[in-house]
C-alpha positions as CSV (number, residue, x, y, z in Angstrom):
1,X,82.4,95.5,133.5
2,X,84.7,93.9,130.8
3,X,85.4,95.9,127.6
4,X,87.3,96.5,124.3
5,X,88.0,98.3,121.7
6,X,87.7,98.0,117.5
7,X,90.5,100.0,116.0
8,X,91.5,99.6,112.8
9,X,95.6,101.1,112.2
10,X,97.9,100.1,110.0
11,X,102.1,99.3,111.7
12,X,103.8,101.7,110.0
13,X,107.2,100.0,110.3
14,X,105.9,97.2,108.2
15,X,104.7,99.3,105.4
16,X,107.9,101.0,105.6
17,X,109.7,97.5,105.5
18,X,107.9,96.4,102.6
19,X,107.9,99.4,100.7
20,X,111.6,98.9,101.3
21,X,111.9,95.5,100.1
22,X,109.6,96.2,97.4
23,X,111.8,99.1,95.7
24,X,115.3,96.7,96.1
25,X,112.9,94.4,94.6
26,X,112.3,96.9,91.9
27,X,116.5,98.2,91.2
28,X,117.4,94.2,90.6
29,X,115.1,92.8,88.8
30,X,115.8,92.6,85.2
31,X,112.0,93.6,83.9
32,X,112.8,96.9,85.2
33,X,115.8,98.0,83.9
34,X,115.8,100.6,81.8
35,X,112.3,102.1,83.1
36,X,113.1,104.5,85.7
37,X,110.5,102.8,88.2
38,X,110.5,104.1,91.5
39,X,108.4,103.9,94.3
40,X,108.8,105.8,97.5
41,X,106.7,106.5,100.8
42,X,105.2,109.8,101.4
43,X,103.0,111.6,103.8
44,X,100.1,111.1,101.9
45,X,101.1,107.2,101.0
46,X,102.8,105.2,99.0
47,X,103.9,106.5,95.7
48,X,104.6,104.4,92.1
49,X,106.1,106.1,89.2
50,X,107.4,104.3,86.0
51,X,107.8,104.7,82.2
52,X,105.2,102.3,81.1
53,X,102.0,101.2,82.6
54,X,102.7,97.5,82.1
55,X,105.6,97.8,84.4
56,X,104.0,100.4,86.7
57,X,101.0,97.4,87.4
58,X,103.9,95.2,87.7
59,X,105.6,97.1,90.7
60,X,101.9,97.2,92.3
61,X,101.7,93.3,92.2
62,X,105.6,93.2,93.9
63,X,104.3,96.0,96.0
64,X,101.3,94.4,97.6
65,X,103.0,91.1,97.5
66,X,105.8,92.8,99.7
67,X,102.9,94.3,102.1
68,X,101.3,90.9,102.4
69,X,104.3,88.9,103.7
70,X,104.8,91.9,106.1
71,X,100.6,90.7,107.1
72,X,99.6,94.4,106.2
73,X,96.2,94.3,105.3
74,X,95.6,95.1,101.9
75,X,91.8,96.0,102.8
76,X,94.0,99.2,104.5
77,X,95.6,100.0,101.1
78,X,93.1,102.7,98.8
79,X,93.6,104.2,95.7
80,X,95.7,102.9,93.0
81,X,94.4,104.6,90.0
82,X,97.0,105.0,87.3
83,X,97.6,108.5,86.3
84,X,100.0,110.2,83.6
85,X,102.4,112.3,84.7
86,X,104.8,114.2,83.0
87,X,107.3,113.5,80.0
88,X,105.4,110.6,79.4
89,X,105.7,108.7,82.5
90,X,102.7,107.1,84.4
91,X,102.0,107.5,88.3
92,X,99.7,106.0,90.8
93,X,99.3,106.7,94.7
94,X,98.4,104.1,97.5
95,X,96.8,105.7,100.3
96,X,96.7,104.2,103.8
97,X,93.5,103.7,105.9
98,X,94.2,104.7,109.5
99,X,91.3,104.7,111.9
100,X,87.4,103.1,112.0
101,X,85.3,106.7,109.9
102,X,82.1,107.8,111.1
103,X,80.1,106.0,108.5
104,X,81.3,102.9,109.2
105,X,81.5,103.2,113.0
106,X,77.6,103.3,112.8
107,X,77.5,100.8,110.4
108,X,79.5,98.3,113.0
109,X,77.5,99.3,115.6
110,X,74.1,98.6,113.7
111,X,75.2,95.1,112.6
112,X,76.6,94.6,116.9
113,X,73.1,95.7,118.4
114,X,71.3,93.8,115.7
115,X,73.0,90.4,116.8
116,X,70.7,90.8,119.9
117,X,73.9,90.7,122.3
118,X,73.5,92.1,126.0
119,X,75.9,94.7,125.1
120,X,76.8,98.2,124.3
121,X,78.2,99.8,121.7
122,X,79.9,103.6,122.1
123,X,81.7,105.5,119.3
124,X,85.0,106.9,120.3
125,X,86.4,108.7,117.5
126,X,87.7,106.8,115.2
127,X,87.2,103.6,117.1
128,X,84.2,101.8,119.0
129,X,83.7,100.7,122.6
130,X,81.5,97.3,123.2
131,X,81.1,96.8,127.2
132,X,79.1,93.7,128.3
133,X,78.6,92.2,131.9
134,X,80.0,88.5,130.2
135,X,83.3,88.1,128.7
136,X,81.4,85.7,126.4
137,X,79.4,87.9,124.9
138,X,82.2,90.2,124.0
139,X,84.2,87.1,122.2
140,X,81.1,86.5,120.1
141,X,81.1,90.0,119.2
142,X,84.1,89.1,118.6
143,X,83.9,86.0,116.6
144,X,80.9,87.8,114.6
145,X,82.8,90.6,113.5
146,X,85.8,88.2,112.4
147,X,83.0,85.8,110.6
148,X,82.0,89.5,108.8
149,X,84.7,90.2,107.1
150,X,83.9,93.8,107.1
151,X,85.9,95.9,104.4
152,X,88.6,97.4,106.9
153,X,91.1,95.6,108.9
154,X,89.7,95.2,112.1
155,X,91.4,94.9,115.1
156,X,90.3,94.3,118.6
157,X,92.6,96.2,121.4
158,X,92.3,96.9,125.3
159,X,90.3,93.5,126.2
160,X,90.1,94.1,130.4
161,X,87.4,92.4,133.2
């Protein structure tokens, strides 16, 4: 019986690269000398600190622009409220989405067995099995979900028949 799986993960190494990229970005360019930006990545995400907030929103646009050449999803980028820290200086935090949660496991699966499709639906943790007895109906699955444009990065793994 053919099946997949709906994961939605983020590749690390990219976010690393253009984290990377975006804080060389940051040392050379002449807008930000002068106001301590830094940005860094950490276990919880992806950390901005600056002076100024103009220049602190300004290292979030090189930032994502950086993360979408690398094709990270920005859909798996949350947070980004801008937060003083101390001696004057401003902060934000960029957490990363890893993994489909509960809520919106169900809510995929209630949009999949409302298209009518002869298939089924399982929740796997933080991901969802859809098995079908055609490989057609799993690539409109497919092709629905794509035409969705849900609000996480979706990806679809471990296609077998």
């Amino acid at each position: 019986m053919p099946t997949f799986d709906i994961v939605s993960q983020v590749d690390m190494q990219e976010v690393r690269n253009a984290v990377d990229q975006a804080a060389r970005e940051i040392v050379n360019r002449y807008d930000f000398k002068g106001t301590n930006t830094s940005i860094r990545l950490t276990d919880d995400g992806i950390a901005l600190e600056s002076s100024a907030e103009g220049r602190l929103e300004a290292a979030i646009d090189v930032l994502k622009g950086k993360l979408v050449k690398r094709k990270v999803s920005l859909k798996s980028v949350a947070g980004g409220d801008i937060k003083p820290a101390s001696s004057g200086r401003v902060q934000t935090l960029f957490t990363l989405n890893q993994g489909i949660p509960q809520d919106a496991a169900k809510e995929l699966s209630k949009v999949i067995r409302d298209a009518k499709l002869k298939v089924q639906v399982q929740i796997q943790g933080d991901q969802l099995r859809v098995q079908g007895k055609k490989r057609d109906d799993l690539q409109e699955v497919i092709q629905m979900l794509r035409d969705l444009d849900y609000r996480l990065p979706l990806q679809y793994i471990n296609f077998r028949d």
